[in-house]
C-alpha positions in Angstrom: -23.9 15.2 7.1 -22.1 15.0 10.2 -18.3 13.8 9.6 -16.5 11.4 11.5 -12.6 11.2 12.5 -12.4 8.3 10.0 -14.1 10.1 7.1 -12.9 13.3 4.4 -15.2 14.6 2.4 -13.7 15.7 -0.5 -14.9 16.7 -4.4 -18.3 16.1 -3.6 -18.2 12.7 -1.9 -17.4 11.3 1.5 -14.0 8.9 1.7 -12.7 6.6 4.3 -9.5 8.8 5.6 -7.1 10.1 3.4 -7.9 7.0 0.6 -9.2 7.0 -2.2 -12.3 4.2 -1.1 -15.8 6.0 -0.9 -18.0 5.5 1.7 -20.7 3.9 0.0 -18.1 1.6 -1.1 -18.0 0.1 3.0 -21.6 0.7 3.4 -22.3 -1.9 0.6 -20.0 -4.4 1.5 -20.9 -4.1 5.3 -25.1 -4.8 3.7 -23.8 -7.7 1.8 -22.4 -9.0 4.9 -18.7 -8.5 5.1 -17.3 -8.0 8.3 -14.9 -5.2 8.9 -11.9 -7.7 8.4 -13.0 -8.6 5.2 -13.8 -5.1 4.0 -10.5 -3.9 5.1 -8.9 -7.1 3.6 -10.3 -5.8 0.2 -9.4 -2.7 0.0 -6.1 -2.1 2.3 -5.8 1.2 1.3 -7.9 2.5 4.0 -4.8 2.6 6.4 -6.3 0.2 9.5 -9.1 -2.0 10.5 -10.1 0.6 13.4 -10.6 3.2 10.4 -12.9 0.4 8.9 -14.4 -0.2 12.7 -14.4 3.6 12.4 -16.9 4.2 9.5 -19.3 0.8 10.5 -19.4 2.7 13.6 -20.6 5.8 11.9 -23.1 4.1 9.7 -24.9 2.6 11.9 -25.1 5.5 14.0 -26.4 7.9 12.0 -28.5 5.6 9.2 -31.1 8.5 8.0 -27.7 10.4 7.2 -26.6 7.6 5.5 -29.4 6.8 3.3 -29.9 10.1 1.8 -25.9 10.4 1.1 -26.6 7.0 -0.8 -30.1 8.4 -2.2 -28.1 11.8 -3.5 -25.0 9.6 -4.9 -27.5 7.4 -6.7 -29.4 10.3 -8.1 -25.8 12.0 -9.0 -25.1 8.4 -11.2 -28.5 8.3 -12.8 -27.8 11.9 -14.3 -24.5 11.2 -15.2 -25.5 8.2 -17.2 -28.3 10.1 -18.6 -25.6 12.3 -20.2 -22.8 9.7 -20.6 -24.4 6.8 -21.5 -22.0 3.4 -21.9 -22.7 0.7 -24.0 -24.0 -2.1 -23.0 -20.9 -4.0 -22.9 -19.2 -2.3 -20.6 -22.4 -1.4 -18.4 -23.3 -5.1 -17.4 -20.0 -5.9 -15.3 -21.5 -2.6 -13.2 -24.3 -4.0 -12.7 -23.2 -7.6 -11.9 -21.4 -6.2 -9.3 -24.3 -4.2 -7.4 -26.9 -6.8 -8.0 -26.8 -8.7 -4.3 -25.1 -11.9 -4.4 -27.0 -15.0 -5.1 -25.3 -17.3 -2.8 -25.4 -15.2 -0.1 -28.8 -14.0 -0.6 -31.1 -15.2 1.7 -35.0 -16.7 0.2 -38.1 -15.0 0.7 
């Protein structure tokens, strides 16, 4: 994938700047509906709202390149969990927080 000014890619993994926050991390939140003052409200570790204008920016322009980095971390998870499964306990906050939100989702 094509890198941007306002992303690192590092270990592996793509990361807004020189933080520690992933890209898919801004990709969901920008989905669920956050704007880019929310997202860098959240997590101000990313430096600047233009770095968070930045990688919105970047996402939508390239979104085949996006959804195959999001396809290849999501594969990456599924085999880590095949070989380090959690219990149960501490698996359903993680999936709490990926399922989409019901108050903001919209009705079929």
């Amino acid at each position: 994938m094509q890198v941007s000014q306002y992303l690192e890619t590092r270990n592996g993994g793509y990361y807004v700047g020189d933080s520690r926050i992933g890209l898919d991390v801004v990709v969901y939140a920008f989905r669920r509906g956050k704007t880019a003052e929310d997202i860098f409200r959240a997590y101000p570790s990313i430096g600047s709202l233009a770095k968070v204008y930045g990688v919105i920016t970047y996402i939508l322009e390239h979104p085949k390149e996006i959804e195959a980095y999001l396809h290849d971390e999501a594969s990456a998870f599924e085999s880590f969990q095949a070989t380090h499964p959690l219990p149960a306990e501490m698996l359903e906050p993680f999936q709490r927080a990926c399922a989409p939100n019901e108050k903001t989702a919209k009705p079929a």
